[in-house]
PyMOL Python script that loads the backbone (N, CA, C, O; Angstrom):
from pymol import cmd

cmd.read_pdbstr("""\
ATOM      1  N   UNK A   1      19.024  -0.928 -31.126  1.00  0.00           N
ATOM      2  CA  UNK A   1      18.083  -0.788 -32.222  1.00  0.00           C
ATOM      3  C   UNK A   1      17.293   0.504 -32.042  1.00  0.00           C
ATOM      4  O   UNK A   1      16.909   0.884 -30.936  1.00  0.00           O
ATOM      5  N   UNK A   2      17.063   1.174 -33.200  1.00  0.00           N
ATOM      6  CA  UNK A   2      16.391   2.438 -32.943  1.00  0.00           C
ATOM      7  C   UNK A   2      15.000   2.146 -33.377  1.00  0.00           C
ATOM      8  O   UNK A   2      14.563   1.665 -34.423  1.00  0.00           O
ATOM      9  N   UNK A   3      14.406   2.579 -32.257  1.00  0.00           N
ATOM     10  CA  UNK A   3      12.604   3.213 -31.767  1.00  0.00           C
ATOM     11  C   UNK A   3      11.825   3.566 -33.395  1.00  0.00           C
ATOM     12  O   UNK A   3      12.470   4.269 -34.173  1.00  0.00           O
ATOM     13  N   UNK A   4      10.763   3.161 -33.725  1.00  0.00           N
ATOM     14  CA  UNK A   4      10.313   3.353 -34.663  1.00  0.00           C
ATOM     15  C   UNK A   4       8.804   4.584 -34.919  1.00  0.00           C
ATOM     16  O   UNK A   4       7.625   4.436 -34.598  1.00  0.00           O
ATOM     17  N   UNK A   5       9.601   5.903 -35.707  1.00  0.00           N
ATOM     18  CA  UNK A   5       8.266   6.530 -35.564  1.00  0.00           C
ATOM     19  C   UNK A   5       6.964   6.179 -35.589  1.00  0.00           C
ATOM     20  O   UNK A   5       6.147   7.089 -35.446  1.00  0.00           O
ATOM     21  N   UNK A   6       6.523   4.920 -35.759  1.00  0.00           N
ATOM     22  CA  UNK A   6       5.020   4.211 -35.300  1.00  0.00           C
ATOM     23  C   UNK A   6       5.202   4.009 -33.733  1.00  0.00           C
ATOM     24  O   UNK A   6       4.209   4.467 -33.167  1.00  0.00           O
ATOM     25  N   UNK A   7       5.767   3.687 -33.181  1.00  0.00           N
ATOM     26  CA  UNK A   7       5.952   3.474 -31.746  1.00  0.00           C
ATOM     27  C   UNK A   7       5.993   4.861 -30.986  1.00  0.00           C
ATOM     28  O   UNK A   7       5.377   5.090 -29.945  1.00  0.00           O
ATOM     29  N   UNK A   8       6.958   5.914 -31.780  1.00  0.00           N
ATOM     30  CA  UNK A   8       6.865   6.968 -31.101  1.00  0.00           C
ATOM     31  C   UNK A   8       5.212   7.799 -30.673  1.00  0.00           C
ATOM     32  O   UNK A   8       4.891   8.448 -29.677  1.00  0.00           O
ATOM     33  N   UNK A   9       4.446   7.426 -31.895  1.00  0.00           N
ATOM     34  CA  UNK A   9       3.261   8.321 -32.113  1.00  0.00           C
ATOM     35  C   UNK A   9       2.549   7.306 -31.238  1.00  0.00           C
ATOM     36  O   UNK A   9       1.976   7.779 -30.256  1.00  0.00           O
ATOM     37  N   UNK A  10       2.472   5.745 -31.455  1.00  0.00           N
ATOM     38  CA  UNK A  10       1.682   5.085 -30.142  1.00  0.00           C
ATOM     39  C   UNK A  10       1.859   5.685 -28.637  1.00  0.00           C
ATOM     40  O   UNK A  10       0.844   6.030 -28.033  1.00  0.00           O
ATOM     41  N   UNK A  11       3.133   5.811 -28.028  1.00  0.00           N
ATOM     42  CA  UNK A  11       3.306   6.516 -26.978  1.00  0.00           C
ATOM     43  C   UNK A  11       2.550   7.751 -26.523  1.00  0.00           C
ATOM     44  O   UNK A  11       1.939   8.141 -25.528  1.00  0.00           O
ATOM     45  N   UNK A  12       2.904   8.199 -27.790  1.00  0.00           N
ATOM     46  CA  UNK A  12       2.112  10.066 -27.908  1.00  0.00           C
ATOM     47  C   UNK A  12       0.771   9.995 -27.920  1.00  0.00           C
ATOM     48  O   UNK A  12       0.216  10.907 -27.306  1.00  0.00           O
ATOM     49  N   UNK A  13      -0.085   9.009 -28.546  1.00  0.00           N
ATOM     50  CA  UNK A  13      -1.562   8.766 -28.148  1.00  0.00           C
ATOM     51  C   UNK A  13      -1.808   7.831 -27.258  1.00  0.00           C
ATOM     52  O   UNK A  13      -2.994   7.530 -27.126  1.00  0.00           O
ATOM     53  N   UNK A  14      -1.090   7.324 -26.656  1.00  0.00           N
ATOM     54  CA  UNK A  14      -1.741   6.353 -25.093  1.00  0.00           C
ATOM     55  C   UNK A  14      -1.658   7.596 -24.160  1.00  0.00           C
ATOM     56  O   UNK A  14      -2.529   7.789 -23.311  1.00  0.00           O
ATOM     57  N   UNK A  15      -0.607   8.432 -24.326  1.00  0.00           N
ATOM     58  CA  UNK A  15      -0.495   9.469 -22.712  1.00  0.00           C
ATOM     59  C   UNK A  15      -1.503  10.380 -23.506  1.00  0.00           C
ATOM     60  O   UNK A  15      -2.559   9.814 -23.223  1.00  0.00           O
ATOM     61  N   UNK A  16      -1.772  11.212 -24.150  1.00  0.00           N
ATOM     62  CA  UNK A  16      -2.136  12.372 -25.127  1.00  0.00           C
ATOM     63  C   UNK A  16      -3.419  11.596 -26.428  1.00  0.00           C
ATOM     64  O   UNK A  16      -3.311  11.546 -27.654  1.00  0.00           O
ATOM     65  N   UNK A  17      -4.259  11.218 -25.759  1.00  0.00           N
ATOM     66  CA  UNK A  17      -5.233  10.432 -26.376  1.00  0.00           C
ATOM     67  C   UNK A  17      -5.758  11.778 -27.438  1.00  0.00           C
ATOM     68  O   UNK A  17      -5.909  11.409 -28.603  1.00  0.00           O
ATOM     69  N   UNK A  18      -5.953  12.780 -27.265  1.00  0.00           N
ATOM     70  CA  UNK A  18      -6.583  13.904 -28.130  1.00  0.00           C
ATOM     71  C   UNK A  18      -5.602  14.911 -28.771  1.00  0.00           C
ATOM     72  O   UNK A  18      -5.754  16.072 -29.153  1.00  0.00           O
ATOM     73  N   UNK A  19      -4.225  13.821 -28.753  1.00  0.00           N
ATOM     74  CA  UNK A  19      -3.236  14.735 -29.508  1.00  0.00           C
ATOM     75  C   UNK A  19      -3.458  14.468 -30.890  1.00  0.00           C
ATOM     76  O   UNK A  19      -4.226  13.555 -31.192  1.00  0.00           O
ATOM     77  N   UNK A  20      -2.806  15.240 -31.899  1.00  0.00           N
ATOM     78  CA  UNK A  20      -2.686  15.483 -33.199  1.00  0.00           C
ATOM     79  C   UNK A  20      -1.091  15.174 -33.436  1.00  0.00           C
ATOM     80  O   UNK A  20      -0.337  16.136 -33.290  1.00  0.00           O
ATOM     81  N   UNK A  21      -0.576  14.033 -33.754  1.00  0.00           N
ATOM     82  CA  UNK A  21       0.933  13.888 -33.984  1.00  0.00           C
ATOM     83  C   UNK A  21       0.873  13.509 -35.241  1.00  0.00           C
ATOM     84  O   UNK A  21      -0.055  13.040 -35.900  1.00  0.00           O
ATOM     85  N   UNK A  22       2.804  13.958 -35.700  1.00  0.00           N
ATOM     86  CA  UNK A  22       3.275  13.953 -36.837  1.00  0.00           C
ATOM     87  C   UNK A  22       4.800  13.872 -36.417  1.00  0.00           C
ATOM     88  O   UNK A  22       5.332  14.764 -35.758  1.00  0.00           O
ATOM     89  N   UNK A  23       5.514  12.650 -36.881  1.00  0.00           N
ATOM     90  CA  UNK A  23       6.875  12.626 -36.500  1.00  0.00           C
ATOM     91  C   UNK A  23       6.941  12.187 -37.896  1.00  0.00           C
ATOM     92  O   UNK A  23       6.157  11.665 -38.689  1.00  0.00           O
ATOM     93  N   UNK A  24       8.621  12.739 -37.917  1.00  0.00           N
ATOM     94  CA  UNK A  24       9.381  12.517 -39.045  1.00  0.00           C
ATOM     95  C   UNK A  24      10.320  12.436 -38.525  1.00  0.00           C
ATOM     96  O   UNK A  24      10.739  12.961 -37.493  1.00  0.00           O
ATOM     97  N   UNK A  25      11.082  11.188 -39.788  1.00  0.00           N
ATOM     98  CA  UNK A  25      12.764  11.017 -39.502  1.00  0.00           C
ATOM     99  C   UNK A  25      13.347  11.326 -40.378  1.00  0.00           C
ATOM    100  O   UNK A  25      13.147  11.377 -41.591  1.00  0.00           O
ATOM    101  N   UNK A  26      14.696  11.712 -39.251  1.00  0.00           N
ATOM    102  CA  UNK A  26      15.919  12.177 -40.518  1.00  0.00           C
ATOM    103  C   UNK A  26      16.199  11.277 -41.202  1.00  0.00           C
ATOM    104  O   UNK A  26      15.884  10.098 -41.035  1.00  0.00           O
ATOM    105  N   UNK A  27      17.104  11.947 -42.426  1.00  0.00           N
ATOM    106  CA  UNK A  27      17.541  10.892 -43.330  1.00  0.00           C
ATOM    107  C   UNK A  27      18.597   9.946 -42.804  1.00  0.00           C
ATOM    108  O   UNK A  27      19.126   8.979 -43.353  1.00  0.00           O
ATOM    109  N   UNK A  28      18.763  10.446 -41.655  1.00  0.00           N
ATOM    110  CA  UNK A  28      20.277   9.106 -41.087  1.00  0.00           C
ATOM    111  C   UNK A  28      19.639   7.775 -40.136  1.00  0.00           C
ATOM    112  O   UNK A  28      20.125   6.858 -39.474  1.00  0.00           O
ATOM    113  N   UNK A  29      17.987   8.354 -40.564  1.00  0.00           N
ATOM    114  CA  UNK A  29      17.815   7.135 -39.602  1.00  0.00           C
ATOM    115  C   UNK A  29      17.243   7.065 -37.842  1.00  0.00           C
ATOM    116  O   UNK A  29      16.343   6.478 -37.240  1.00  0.00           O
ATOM    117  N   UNK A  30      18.162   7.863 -37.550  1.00  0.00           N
ATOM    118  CA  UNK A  30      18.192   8.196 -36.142  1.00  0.00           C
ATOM    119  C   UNK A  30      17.564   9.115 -35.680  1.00  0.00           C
ATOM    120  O   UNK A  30      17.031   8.880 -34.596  1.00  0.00           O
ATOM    121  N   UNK A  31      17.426  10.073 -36.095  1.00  0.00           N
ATOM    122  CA  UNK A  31      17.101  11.718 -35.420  1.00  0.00           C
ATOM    123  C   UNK A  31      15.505  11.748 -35.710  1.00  0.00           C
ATOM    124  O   UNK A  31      15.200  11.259 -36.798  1.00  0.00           O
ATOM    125  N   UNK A  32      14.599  12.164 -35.039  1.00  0.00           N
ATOM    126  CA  UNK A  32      13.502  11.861 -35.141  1.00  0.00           C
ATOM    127  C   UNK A  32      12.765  13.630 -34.354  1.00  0.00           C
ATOM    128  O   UNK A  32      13.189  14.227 -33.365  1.00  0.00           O
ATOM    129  N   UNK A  33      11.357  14.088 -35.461  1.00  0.00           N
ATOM    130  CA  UNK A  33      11.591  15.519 -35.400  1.00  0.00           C
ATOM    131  C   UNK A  33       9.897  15.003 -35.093  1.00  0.00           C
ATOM    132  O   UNK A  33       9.297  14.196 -35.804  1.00  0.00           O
ATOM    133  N   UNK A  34       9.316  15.700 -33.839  1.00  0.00           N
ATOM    134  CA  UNK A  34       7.754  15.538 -33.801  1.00  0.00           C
ATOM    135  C   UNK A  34       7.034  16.364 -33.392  1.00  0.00           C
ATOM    136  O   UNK A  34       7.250  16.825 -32.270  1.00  0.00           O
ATOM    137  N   UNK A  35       5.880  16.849 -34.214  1.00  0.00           N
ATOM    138  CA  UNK A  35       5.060  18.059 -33.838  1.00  0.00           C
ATOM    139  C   UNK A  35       3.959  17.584 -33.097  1.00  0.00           C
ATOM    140  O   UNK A  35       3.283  16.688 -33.602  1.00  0.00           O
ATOM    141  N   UNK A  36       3.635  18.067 -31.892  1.00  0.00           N
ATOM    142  CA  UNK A  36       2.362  17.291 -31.330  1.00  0.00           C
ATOM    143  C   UNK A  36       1.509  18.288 -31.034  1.00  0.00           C
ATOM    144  O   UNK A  36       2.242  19.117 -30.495  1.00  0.00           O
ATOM    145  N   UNK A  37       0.543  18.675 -31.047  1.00  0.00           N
ATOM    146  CA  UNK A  37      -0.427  19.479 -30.919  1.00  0.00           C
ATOM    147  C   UNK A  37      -1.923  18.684 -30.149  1.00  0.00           C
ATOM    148  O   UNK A  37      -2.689  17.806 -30.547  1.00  0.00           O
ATOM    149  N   UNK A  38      -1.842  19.511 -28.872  1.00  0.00           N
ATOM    150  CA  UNK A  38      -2.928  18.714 -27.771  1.00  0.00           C
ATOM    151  C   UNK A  38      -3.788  19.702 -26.501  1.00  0.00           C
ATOM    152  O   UNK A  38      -3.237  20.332 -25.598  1.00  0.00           O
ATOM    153  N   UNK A  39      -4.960  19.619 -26.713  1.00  0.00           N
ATOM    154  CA  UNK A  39      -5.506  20.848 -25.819  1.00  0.00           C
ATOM    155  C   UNK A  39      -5.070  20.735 -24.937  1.00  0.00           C
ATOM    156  O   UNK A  39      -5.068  21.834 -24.382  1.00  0.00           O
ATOM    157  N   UNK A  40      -4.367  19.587 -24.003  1.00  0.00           N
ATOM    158  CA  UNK A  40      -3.831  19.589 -22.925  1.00  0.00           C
ATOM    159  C   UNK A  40      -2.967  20.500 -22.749  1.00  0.00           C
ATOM    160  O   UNK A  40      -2.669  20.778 -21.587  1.00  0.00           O
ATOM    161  N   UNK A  41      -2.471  21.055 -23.610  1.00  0.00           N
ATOM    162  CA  UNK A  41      -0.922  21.586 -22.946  1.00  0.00           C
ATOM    163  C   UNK A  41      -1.495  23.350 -23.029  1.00  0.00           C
ATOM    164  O   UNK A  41      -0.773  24.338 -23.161  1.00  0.00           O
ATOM    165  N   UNK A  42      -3.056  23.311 -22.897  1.00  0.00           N
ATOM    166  CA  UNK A  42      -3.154  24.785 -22.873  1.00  0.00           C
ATOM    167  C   UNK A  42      -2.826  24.727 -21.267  1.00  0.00           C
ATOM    168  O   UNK A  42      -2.663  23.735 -20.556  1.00  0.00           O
ATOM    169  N   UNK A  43      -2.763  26.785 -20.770  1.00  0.00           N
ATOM    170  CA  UNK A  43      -1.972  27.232 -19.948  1.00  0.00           C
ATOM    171  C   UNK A  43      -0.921  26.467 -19.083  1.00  0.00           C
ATOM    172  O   UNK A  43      -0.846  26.469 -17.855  1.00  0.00           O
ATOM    173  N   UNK A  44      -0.011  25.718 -20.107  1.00  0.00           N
ATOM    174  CA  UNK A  44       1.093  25.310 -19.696  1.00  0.00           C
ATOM    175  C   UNK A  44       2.156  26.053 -19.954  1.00  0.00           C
ATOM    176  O   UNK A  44       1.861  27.056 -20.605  1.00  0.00           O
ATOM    177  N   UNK A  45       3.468  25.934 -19.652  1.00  0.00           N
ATOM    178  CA  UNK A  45       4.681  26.691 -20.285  1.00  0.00           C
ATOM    179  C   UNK A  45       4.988  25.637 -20.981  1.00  0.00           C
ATOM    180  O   UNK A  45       4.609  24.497 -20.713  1.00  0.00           O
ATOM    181  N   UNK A  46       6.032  26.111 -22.363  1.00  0.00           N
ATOM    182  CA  UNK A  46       6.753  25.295 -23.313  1.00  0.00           C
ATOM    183  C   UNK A  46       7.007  24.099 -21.801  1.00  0.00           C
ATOM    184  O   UNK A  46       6.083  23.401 -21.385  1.00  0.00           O
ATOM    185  N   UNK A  47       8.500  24.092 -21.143  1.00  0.00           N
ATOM    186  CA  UNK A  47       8.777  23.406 -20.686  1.00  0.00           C
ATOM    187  C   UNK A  47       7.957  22.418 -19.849  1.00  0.00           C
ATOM    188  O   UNK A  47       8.490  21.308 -19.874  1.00  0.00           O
ATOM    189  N   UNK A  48       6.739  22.457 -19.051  1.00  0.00           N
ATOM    190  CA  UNK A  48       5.623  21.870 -18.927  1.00  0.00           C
ATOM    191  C   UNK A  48       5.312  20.805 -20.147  1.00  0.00           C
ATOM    192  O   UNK A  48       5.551  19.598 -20.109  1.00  0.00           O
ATOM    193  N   UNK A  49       4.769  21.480 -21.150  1.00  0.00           N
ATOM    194  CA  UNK A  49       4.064  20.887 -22.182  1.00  0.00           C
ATOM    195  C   UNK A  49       5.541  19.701 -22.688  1.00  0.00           C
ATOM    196  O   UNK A  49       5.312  18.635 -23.259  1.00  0.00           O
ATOM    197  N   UNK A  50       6.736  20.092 -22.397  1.00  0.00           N
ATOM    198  CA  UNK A  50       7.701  19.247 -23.410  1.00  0.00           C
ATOM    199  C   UNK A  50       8.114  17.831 -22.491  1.00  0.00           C
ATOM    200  O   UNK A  50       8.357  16.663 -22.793  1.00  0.00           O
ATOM    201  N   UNK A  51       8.044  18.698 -21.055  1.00  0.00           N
ATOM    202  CA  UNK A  51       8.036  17.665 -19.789  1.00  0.00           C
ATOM    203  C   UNK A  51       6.898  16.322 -20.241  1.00  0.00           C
ATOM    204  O   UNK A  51       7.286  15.155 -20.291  1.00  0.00           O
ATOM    205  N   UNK A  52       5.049  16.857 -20.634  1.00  0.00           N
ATOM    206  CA  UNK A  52       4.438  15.662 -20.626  1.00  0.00           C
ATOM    207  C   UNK A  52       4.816  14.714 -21.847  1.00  0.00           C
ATOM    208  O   UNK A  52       4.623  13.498 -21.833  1.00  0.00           O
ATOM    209  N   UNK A  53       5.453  15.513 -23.043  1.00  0.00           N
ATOM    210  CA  UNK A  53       5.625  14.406 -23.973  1.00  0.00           C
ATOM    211  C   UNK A  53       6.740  13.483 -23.865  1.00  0.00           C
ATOM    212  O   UNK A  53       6.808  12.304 -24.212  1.00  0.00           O
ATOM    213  N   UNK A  54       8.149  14.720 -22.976  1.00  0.00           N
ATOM    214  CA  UNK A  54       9.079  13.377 -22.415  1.00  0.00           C
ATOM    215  C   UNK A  54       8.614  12.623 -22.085  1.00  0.00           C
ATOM    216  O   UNK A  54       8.552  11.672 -22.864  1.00  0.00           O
ATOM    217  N   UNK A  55       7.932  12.465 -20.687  1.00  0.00           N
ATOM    218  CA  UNK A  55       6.843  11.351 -19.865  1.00  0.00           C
ATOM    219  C   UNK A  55       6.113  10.444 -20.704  1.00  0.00           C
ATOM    220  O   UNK A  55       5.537   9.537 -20.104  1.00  0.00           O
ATOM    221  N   UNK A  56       5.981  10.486 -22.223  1.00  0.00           N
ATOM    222  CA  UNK A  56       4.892   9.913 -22.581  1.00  0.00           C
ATOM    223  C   UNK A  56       5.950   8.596 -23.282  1.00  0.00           C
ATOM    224  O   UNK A  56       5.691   7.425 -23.558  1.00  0.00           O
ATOM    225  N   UNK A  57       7.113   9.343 -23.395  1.00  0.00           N
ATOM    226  CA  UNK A  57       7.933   8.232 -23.735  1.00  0.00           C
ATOM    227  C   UNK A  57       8.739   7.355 -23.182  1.00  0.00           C
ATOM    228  O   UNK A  57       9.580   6.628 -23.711  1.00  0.00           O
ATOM    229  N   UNK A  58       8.375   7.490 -21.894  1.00  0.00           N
ATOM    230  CA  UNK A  58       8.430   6.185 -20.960  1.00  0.00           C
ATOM    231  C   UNK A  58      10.230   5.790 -20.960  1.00  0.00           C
ATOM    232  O   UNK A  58      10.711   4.672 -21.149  1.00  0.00           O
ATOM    233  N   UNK A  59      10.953   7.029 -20.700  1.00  0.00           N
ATOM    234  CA  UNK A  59      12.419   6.928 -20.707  1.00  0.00           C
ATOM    235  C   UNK A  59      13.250   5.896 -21.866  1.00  0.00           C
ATOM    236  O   UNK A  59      14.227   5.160 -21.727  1.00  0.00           O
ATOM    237  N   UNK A  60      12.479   6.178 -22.923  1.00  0.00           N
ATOM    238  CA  UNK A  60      13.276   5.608 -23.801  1.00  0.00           C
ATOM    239  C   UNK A  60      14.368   6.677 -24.441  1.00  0.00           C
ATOM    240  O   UNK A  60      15.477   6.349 -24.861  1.00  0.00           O
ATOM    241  N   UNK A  61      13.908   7.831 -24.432  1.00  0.00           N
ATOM    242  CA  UNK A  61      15.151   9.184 -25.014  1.00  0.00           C
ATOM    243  C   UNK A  61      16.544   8.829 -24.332  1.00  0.00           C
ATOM    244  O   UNK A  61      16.761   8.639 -23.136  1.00  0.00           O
ATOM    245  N   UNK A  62      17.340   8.795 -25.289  1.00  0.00           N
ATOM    246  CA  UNK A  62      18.357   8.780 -24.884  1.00  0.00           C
ATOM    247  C   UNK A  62      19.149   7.190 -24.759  1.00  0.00           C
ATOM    248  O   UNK A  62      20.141   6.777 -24.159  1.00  0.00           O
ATOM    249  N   UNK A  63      18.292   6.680 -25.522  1.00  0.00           N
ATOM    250  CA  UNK A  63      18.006   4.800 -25.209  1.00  0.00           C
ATOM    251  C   UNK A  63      17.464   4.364 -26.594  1.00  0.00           C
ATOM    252  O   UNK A  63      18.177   4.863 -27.465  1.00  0.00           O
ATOM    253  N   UNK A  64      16.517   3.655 -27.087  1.00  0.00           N
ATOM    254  CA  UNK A  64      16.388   3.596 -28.192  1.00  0.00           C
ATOM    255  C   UNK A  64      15.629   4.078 -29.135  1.00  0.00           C
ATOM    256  O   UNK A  64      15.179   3.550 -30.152  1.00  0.00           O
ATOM    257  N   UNK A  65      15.510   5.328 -28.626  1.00  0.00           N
ATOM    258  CA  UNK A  65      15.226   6.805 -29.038  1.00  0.00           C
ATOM    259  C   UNK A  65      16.589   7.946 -28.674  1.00  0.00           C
ATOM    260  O   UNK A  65      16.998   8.429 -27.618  1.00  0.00           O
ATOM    261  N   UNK A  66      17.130   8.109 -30.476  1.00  0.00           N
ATOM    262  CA  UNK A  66      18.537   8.671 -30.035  1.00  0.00           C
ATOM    263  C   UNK A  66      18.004   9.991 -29.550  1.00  0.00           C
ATOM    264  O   UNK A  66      17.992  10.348 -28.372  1.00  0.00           O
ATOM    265  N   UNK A  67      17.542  10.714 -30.636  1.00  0.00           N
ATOM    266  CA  UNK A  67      17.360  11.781 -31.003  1.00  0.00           C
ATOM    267  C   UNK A  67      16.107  12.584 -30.937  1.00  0.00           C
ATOM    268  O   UNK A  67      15.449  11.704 -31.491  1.00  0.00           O
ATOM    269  N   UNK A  68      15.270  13.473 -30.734  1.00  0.00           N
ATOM    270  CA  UNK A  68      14.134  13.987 -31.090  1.00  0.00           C
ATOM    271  C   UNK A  68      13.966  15.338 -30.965  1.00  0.00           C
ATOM    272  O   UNK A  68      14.317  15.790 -29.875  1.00  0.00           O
ATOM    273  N   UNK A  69      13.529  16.114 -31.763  1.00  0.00           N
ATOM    274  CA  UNK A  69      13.824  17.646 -32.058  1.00  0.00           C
ATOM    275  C   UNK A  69      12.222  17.334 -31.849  1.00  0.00           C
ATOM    276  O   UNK A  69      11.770  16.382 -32.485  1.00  0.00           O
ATOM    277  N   UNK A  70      11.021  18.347 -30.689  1.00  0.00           N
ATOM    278  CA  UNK A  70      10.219  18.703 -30.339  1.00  0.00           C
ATOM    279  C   UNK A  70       9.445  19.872 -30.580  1.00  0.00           C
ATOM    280  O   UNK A  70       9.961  20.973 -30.389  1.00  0.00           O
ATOM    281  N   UNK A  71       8.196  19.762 -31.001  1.00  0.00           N
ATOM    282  CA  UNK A  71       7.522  21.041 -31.458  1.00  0.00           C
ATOM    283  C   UNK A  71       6.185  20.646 -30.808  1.00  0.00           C
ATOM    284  O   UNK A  71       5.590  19.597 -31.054  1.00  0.00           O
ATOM    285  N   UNK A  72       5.611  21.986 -29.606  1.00  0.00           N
ATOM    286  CA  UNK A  72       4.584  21.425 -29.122  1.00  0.00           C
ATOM    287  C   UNK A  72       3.496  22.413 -29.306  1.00  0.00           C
ATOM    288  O   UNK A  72       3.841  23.498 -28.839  1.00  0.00           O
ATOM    289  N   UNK A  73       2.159  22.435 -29.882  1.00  0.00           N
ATOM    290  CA  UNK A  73       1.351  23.708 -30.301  1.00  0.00           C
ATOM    291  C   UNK A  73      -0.142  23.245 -29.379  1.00  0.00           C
ATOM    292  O   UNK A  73      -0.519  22.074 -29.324  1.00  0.00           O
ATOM    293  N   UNK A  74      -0.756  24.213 -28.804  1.00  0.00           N
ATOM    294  CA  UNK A  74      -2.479  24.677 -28.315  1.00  0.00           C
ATOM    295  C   UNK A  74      -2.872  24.526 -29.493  1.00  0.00           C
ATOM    296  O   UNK A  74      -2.294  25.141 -30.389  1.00  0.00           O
ATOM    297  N   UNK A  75      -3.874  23.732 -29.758  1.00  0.00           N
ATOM    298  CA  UNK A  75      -4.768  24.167 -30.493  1.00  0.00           C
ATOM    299  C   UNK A  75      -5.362  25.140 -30.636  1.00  0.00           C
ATOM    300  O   UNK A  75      -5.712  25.424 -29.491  1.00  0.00           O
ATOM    301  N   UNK A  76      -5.779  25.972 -31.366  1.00  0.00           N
ATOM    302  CA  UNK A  76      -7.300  27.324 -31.388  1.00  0.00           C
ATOM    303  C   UNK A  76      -8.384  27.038 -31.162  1.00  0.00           C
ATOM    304  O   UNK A  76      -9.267  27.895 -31.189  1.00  0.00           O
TER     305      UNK A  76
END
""", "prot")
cmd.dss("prot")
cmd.show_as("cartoon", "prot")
cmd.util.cbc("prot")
cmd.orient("prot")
């Protein structure tokens, strides 16, 4: 059964309590596209910052979370 973008964004605010999320799904259902924006991930590198939102999803990627195309922004 596939992971429901309400579940995804719960994840994203239990680890990332002062994030700003927005996930969207593809039209097939499966593929799931999320912009998260969180002061945390200032002086991080991309890969850092993409590392904590993997982590936030508690190894479901790849499981019942097929798919997720990642966009991670600093706030100003």
């Amino acid at each position: 059964m596939a992971m429901a973008g309400t579940e995804i964004e719960r994840l994203f605010k239990v680890a990332l309590p002062d994030a700003h999320v927005v996930v969207d799904l593809a039209n097939d259902g499966d593929h799931y596209a999320a912009r998260v924006t969180c002061a945390a991930f200032k002086g991080k590198s991309r890969v850092q910052q993409h590392t904590m939102v993997y982590e936030a999803l508690q190894g479901h990627v790849g499981g019942a979370l097929h798919a997720l195309a990642l966009e991670t922004i600093v706030p100003k």
